[in-house]
VOPAGU-2260 file (C-alpha; in pm, 1 decimal, decimal comma):
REM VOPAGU-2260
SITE   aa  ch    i         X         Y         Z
SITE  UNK   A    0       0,0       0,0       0,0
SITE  UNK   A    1     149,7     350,7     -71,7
SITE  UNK   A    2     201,4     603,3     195,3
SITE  UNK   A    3      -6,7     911,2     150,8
SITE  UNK   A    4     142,3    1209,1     316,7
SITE  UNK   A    5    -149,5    1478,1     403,6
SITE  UNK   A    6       6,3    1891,0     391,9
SITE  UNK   A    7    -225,6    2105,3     622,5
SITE  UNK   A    8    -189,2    2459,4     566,6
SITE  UNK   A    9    -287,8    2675,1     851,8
SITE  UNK   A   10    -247,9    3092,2     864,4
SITE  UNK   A   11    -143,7    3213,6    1209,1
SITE  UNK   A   12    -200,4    3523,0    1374,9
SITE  UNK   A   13      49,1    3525,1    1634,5
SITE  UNK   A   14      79,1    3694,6    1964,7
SITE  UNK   A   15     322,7    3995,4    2023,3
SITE  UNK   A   16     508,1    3694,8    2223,6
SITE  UNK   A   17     457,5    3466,1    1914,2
SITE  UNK   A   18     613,1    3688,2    1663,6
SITE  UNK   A   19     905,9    3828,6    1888,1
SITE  UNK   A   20    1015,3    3399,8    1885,6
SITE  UNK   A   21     920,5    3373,4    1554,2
SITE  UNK   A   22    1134,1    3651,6    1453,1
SITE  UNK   A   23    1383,1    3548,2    1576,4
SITE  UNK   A   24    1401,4    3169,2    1482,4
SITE  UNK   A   25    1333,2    3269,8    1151,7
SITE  UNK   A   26    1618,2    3508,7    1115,7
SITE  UNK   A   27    1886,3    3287,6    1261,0
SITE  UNK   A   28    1756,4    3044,1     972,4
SITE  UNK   A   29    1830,1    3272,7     779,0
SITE  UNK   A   30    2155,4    3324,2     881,0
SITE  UNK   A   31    2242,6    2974,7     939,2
SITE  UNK   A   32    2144,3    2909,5     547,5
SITE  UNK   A   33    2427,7    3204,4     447,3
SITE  UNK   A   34    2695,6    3075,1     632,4
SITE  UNK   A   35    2683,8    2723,6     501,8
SITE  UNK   A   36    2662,4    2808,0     186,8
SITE  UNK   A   37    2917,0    3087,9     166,3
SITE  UNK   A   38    3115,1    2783,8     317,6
SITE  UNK   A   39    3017,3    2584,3      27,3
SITE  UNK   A   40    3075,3    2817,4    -213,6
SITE  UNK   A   41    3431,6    2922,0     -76,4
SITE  UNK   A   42    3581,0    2533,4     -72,6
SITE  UNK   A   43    3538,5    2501,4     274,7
SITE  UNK   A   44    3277,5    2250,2     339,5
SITE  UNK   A   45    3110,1    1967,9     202,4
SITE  UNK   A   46    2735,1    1980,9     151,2
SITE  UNK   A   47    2730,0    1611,2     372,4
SITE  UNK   A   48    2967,5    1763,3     590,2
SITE  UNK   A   49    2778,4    2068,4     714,8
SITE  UNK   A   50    2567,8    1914,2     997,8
SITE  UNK   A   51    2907,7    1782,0    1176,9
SITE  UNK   A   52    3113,3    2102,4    1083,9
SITE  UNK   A   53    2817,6    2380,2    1202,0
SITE  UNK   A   54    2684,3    2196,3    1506,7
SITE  UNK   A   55    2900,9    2470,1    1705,4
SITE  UNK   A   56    2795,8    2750,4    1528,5
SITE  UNK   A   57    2616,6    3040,9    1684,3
SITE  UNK   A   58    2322,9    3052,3    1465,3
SITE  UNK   A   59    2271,3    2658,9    1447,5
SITE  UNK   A   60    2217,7    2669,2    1806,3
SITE  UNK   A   61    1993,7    2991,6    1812,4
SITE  UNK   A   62    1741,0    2697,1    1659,0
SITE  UNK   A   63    1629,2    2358,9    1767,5
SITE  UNK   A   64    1905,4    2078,2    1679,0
SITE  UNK   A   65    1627,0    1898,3    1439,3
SITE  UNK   A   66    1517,9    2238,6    1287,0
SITE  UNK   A   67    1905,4    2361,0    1224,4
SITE  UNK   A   68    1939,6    2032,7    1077,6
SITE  UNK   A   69    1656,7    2061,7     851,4
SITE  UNK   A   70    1765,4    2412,9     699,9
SITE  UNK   A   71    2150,6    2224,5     623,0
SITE  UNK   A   72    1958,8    1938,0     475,3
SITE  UNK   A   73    1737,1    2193,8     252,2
SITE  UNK   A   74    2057,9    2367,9     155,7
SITE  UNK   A   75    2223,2    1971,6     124,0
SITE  UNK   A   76    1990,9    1939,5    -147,4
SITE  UNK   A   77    1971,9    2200,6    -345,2
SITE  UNK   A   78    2346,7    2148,0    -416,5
SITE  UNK   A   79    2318,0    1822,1    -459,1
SITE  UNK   A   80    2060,9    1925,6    -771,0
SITE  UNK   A   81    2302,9    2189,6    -833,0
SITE  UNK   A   82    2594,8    1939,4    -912,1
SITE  UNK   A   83    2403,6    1716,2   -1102,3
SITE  UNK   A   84    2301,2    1995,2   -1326,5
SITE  UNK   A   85    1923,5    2025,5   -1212,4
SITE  UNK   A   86    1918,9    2384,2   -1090,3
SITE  UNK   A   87    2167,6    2697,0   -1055,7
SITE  UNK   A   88    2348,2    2749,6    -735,8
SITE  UNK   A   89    2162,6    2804,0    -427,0
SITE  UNK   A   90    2173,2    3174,1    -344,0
SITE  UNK   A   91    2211,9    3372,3     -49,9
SITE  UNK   A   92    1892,4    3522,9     136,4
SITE  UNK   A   93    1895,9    3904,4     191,4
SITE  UNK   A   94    2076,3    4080,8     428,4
SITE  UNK   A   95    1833,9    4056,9     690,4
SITE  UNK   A   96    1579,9    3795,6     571,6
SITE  UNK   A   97    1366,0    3564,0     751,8
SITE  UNK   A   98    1363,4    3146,0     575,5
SITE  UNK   A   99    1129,7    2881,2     695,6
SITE  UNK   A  100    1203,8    2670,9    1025,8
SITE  UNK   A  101    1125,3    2334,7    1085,0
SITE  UNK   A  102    1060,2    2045,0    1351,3
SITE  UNK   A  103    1080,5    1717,1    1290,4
SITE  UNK   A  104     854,7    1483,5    1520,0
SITE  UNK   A  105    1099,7    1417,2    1792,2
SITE  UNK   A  106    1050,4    1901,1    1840,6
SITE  UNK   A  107     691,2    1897,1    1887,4
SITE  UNK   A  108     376,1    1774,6    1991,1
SITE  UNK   A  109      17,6    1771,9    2017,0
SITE  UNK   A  110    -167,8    1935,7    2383,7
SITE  UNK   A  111    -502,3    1950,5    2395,3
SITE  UNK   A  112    -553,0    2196,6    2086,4
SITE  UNK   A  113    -188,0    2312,4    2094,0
SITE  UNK   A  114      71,4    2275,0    1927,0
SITE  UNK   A  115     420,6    2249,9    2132,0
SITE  UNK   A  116     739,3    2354,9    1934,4
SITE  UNK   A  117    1073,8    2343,4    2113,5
SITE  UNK   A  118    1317,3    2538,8    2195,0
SITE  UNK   A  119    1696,4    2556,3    2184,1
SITE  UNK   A  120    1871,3    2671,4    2527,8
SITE  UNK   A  121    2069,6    2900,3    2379,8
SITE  UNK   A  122    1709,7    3082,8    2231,2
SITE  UNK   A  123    1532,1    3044,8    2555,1
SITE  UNK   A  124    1831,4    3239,8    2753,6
SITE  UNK   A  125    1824,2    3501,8    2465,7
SITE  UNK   A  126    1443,2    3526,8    2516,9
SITE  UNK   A  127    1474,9    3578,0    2917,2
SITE  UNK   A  128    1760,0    3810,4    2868,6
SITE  UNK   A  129    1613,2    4086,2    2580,4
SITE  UNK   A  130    1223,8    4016,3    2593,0
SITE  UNK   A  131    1170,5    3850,4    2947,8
SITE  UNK   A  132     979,9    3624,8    2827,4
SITE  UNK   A  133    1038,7    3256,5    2999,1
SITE  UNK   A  134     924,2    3011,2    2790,8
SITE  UNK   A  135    1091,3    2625,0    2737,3
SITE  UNK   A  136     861,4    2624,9    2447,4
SITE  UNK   A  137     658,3    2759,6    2134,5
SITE  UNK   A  138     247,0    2769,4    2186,0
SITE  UNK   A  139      66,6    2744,1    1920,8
SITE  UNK   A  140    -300,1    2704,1    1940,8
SITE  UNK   A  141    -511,6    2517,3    1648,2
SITE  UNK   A  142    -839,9    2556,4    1507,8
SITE  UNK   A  143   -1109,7    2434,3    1710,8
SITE  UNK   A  144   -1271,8    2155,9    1455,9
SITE  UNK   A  145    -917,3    2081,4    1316,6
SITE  UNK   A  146    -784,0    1714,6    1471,7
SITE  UNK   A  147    -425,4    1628,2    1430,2
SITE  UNK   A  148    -300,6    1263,5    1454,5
SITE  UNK   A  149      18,6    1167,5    1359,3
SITE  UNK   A  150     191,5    1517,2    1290,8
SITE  UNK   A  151     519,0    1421,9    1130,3
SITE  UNK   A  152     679,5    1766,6    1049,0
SITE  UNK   A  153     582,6    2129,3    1137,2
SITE  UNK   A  154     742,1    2423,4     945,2
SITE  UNK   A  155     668,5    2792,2     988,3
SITE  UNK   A  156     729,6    3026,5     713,7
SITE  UNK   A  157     772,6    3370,4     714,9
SITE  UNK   A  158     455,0    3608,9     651,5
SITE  UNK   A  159     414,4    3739,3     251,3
SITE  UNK   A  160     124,6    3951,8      99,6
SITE  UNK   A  161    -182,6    3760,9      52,0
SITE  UNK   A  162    -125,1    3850,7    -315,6
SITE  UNK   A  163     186,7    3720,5    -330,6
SITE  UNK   A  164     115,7    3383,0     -99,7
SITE  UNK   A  165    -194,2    3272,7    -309,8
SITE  UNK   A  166      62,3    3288,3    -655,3
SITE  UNK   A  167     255,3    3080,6    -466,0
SITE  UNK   A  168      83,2    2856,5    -376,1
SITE  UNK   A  169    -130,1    2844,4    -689,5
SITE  UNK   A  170     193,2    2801,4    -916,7
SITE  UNK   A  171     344,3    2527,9    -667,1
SITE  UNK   A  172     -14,0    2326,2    -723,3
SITE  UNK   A  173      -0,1    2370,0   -1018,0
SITE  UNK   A  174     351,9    2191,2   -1110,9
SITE  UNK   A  175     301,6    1924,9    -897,9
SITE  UNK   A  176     -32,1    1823,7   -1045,1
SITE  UNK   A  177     188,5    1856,1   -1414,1
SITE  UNK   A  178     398,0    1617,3   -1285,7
SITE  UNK   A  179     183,1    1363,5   -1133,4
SITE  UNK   A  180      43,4    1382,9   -1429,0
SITE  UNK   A  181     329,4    1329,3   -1657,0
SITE  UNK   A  182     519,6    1070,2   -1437,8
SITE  UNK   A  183     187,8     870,5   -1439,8
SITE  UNK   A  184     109,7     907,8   -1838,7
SITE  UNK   A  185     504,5     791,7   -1915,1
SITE  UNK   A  186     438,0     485,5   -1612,7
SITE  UNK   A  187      88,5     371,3   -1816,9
SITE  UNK   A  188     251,9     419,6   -2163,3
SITE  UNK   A  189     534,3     200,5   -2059,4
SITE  UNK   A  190     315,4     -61,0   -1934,0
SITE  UNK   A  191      95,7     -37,5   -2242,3
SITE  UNK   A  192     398,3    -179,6   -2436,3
SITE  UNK   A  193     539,0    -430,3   -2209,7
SITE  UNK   A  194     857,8    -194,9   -2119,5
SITE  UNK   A  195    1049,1    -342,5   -1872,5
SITE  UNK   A  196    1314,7     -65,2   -1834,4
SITE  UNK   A  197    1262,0     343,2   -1843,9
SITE  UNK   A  198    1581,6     527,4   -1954,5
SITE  UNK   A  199    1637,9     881,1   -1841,2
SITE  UNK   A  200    1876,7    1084,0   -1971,9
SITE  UNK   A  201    2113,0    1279,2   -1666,5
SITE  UNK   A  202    2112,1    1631,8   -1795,9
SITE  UNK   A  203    2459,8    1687,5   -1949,7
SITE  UNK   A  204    2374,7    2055,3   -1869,2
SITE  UNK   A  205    2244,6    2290,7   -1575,7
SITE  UNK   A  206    1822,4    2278,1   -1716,8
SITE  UNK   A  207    1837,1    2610,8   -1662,1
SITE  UNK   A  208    2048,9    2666,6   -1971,8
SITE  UNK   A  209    1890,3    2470,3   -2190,2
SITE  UNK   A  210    1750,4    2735,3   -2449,2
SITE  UNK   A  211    1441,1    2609,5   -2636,4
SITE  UNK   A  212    1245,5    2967,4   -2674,1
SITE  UNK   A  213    1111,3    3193,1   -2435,7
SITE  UNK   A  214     790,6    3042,9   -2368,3
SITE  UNK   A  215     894,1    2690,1   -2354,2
SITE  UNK   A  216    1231,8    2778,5   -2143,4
SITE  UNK   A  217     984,1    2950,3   -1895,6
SITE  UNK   A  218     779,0    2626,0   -1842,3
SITE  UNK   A  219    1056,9    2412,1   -1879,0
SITE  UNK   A  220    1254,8    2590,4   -1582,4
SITE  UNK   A  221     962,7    2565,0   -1361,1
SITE  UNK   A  222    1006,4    2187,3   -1345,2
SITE  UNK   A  223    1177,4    2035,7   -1057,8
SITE  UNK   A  224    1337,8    1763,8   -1276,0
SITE  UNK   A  225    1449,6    1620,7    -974,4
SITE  UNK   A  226    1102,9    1515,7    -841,2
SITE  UNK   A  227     967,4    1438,7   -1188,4
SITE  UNK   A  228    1206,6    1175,9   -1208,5
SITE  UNK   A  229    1154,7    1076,4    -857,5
SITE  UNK   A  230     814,4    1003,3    -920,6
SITE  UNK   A  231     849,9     791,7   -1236,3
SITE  UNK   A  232    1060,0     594,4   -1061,3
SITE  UNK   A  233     793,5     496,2    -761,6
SITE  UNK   A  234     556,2     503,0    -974,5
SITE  UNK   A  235     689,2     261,3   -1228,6
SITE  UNK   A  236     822,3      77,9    -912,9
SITE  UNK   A  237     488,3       5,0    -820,8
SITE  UNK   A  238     376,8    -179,9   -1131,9
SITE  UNK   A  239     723,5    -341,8   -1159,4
SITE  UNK   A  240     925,7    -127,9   -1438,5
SITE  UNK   A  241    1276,2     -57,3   -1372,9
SITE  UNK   A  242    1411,2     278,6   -1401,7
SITE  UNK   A  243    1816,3     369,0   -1484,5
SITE  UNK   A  244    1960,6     702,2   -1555,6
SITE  UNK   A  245    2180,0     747,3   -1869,6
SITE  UNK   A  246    2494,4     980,7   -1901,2
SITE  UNK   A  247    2336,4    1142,8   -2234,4
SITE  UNK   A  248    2658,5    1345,1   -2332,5
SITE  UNK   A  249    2692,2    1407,1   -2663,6
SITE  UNK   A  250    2410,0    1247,8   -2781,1
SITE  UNK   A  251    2260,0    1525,6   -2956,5
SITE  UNK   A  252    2561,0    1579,9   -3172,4
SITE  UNK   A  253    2577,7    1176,7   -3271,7
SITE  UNK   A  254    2422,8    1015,7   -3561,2
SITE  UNK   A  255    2234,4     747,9   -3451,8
SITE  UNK   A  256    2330,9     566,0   -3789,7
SITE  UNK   A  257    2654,1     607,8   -3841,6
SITE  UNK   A  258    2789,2     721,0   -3564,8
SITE  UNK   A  259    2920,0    1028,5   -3653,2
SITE  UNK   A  260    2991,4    1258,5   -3403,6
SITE  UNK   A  261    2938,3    1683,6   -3518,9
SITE  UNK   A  262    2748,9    1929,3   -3316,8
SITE  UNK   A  263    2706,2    2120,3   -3703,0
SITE  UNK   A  264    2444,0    1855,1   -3760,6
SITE  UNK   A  265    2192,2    1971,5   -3544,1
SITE  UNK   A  266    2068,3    2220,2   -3743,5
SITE  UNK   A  267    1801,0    2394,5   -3521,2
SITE  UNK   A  268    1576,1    2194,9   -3233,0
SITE  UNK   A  269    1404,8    1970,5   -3462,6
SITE  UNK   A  270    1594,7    1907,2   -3741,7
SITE  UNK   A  271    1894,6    1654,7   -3728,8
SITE  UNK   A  272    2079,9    1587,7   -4063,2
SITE  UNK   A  273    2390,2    1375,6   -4111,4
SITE  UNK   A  274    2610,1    1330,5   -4425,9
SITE  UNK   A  275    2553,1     950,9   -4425,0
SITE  UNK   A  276    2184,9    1065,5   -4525,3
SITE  UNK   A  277    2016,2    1032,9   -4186,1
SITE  UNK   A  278    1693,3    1306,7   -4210,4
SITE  UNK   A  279    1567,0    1270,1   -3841,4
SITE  UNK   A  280    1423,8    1458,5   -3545,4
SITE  UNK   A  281    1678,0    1612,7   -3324,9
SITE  UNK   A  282    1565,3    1495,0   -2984,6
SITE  UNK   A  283    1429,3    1169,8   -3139,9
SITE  UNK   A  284    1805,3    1132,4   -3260,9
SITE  UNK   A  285    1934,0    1199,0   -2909,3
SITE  UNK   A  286    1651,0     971,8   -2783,3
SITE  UNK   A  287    1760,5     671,9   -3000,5
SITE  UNK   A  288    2155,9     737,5   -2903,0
SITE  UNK   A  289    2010,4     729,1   -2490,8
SITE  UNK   A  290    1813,7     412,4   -2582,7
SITE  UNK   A  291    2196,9     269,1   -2703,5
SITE  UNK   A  292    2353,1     318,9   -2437,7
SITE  UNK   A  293    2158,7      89,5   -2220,7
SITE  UNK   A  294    2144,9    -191,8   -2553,2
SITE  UNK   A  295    2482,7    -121,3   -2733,1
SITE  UNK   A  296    2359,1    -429,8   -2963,6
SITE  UNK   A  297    2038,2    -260,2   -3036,0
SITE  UNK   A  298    2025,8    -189,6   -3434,3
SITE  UNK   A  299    1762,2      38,2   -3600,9
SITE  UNK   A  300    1783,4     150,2   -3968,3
SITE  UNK   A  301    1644,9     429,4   -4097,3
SITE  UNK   A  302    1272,3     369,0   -4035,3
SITE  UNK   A  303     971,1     643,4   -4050,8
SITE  UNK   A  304     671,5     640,9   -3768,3
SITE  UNK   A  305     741,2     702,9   -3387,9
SITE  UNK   A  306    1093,6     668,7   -3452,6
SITE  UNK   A  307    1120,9     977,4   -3684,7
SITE  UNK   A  308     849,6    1205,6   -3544,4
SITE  UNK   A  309     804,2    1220,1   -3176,9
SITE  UNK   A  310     436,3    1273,8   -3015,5
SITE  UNK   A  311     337,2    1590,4   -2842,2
SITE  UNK   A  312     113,2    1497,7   -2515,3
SITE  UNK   A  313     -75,8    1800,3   -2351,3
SITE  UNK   A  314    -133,0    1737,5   -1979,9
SITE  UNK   A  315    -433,7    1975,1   -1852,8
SITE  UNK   A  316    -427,8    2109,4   -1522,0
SITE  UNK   A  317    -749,8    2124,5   -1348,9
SITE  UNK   A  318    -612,9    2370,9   -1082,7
């Protein structure tokens, strides 16, 4: 049976005490978030090494161990995605910016209508100190009629414009309904046709510089490529298809017939044409040279149909 995980969204509207601790956890996430990552960026530190390395550090323990771990682990990622060439580098967040904290089930729990965040010692003596306020923990009360069992994570973002939240919000729906949508269309086609194995190609290049006109770059850079590939690969998983990722470099500038190897033959995005008469679909050509790599025996001549014109789906959001 697959594991459903449920997001609640809930809009606070925090005490004077609330958003003095807020604040303030918020901001040393913040900060946290730039020093690892200038670290990073400078040679320093290893993305797995920053949880050891920053344990010490002032504005790790302004936060609770699990939710200073989470921000490194955020950060962790988004390199990771960085090196293998899904995103750009992670930036830095402004000068005196505020980023999402987080508690992982072992940092909260549930009291009769309340939740209970906790608190890092180094926080609470800050709190007694500059506000007077002695507290071991963060209250936070919950909607009458809303019953939580179960609460695996809690995370508290910084406040936007209502504007501003409901694009975000609507825009991050909307891309994960795309690709649920396109993960489970590639899963069912594959199944259709008795595939055992679906390819991927790695990205030989940062997504973001893929150039494929303006309109198309803009929806193409929205996808977390990441995630899309995530879920074809529980999703196919699930029905027993096995999923392997393929170095595809070069692959657009080989002829899948001969073997000839010139970037001049790509003559646009859709148009591949080699000297040993090969006519063919540029990304269908780099398809074919993936599809080689994983069955170097594999021979294909120069046929017409699906192998020379590839099919457009259109996946409609209902959001």
């Amino acid at each position: 049976m697959m594991e459903v995980t449920r997001v609640i969204v809930i809009q606070l509207k925090p005490t004077k005490e609330q958003k003095i601790i807020l604040k303030h956890l918020t901001y040393s996430a913040s900060k946290l978030w730039n020093i690892a990552n200038y670290n990073i960026k400078q040679g320093n530190i290893k993305p797995k090494e920053l949880k050891p390395t920053l344990k010490e550090n002032f504005w790790y323990k302004n936060l609770h161990s699990q939710s200073a771990q989470a921000v490194l682990e955020k950060l962790q990622i988004a390199w990771e995605n960085c090196y293998k060439k899904h995103t750009k580098e992670p930036r830095f967040q402004p000068k005196d910016g505020h980023f999402p904290v987080r508690w992982k089930k072992q940092g909260l729990q549930i009291n009769n209508g309340q939740i209970r965040l906790s608190l890092s010692k180094q926080t609470k003596q800050y709190l007694k100190n500059m506000h007077s306020i002695k507290s071991d923990y963060l209250w936070i009360s919950l909607p009458k009629n809303l019953s939580l069992n179960g609460v695996q994570e809690v995370e508290i973002k910084p406040p936007s414009s209502k504007k501003l939240h409901y694009l975000i919000i609507k825009e991050r729906n909307y891309v994960r309904d795309y690709i649920h949508k396109v993960s489970t269309f590639i899963v069912r086609e594959a199944l259709s046709k008795d595939v055992k194995t679906i390819a991927i190609g790695k990205l030989s290049k940062n997504i973001t510089k893929i150039d494929i006109g303006r309109q198309n770059n803009e929806k193409l850079h929205k996808i977390p490529f990441g995630k899309l590939c995530n879920m074809i690969e529980y999703k196919a998983k699930e029905v027993g298809i096995n999923v392997i990722y393929v170095n595809e470099g070069y692959t657009s500038q080989t002829c899948s017939i001969c073997g000839d190897v010139n970037k001049t033959n790509r003559k646009y995005r859709g148009l591949y044409i080699c000297k040993c008469g090969n006519v063919i679909n540029a990304d269908v050509n780099g398809g074919i040279n993936i599809l080689k790599r994983v069955s170097p025996n594999l021979t294909l001549g120069r046929s017409r149909g699906n192998l020379n014109i590839p099919t457009r789906v259109r996946m409609y959001n209902t959001l």
